[in-house]
Structures are given as structure tokens and as C-alpha cells.
C-alpha positions as CSV (number, residue, x, y, z in Angstrom):
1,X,40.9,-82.0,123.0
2,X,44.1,-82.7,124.7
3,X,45.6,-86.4,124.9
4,X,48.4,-86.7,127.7
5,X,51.8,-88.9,125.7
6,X,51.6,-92.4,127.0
7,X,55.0,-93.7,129.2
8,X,57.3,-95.2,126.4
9,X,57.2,-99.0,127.3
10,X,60.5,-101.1,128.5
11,X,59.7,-104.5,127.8
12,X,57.9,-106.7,124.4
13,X,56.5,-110.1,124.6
14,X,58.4,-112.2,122.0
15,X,55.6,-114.1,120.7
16,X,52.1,-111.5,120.6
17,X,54.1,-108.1,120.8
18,X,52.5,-106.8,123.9
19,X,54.1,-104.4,125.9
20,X,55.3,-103.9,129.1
21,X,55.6,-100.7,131.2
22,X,58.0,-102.0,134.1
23,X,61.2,-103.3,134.5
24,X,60.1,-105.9,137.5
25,X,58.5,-108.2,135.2
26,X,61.4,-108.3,132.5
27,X,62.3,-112.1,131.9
28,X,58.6,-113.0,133.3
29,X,55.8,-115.2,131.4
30,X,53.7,-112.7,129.2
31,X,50.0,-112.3,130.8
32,X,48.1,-111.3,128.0
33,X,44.8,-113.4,127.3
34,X,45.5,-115.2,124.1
35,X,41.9,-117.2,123.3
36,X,41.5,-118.1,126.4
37,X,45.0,-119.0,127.6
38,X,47.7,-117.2,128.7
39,X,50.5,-116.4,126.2
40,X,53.5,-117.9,126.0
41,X,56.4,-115.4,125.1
42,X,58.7,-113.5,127.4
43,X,58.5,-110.1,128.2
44,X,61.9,-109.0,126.8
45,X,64.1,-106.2,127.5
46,X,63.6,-103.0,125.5
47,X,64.9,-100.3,128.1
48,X,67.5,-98.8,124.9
49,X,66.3,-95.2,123.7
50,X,67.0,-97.1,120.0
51,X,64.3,-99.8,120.5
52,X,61.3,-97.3,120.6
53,X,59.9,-94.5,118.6
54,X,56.9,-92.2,119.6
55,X,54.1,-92.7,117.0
56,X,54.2,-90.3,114.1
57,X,50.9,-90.4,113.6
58,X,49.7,-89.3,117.1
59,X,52.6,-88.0,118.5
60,X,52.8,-90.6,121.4
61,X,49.2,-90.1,122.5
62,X,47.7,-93.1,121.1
63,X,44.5,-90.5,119.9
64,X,44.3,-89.1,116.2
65,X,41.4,-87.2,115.5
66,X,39.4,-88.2,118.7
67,X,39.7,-92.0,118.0
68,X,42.4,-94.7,118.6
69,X,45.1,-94.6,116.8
70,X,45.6,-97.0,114.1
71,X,49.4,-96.9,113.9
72,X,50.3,-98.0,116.8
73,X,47.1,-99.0,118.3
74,X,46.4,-96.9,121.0
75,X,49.8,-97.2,122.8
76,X,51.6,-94.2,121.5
77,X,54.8,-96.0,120.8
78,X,56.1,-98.1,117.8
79,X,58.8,-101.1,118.5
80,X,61.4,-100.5,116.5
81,X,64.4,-102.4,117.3
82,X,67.3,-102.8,114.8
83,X,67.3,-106.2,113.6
84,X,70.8,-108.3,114.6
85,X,72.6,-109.5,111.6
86,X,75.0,-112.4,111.9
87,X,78.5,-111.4,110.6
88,X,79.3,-113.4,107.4
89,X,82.9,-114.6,107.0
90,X,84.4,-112.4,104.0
């Protein structure tokens, strides 16, 4: 069977990790149900080529052998943003 890749995200919420998938609501409240409330991170930008990488696993799909993918559960992309080091006085 044949999984179509899945549109590489542009936004993360900075407290439960969710994803966004347009640039209109970068900045916004996150929307995603969190037991029963509303959760209370930020989508944040992620719009850099370097903040993403297609799932190994399923090769962006979010399928692997006709189930969800446990990688990057079911969304075909993996946030991978460097992490920002502060610059220590030498």
C-alpha cells in the first residue's frame, strides 16, 4: 500500500510539542486539548529547513508496515532544532 509524505510542519507548541501546519497562527495560543483545557504554549516558529527532518523510520509518511508510526507518531516529521548555547566568556 502506498502512504502519500505528510506537509513538513512550520510551527511547535513550546510546552506539549504539537505541531502546526500554517504560518497564520505562528505566535498564537496552542489549541490542543490538554485534559480538558486548552494548552498553554505558543506555537513557535520552525519555518528553517534545519529545524525538521523527515522520519527515518517511515520516510515522512507517518505509516510503517500498515500501522502508525511510532517514531514520530503518525506525523511524518521529527523536530529537530539545534539547541542555542550561550557563549561562555574565554
Amino acid at each position: 500500500m502506498y502512504y502519500q509524505t505528510k506537509q513538513q510542519p512550520v510551527a511547535v507548541c513550546t510546552v506539549c510539542g504539537a505541531f502546526g501546519y500554517s504560518t497564520r497562527y505562528i505566535g498564537e495560543r496552542c489549541g490542543k486539548p490538554d485534559g480538558g483545557r486548552r494548552c498553554m504554549g505558543i506555537r513557535s516558529r520552525a519555518t528553517d529547513g534545519a529545524d525538521w527532518k523527515r522520519c527515518p523510520k517511515c520516510g515522512g509518511t507517518g505509516r510503517y508496515e500498515g500501522d502508525e508510526c511510532g517514531l514520530c507518531l503518525n506525523r511524518g516529521w521529527l523536530y529537530v532544532r539545534p539547541a542555542v548555547h550561550e557563549a561562555t566568556p574565554g
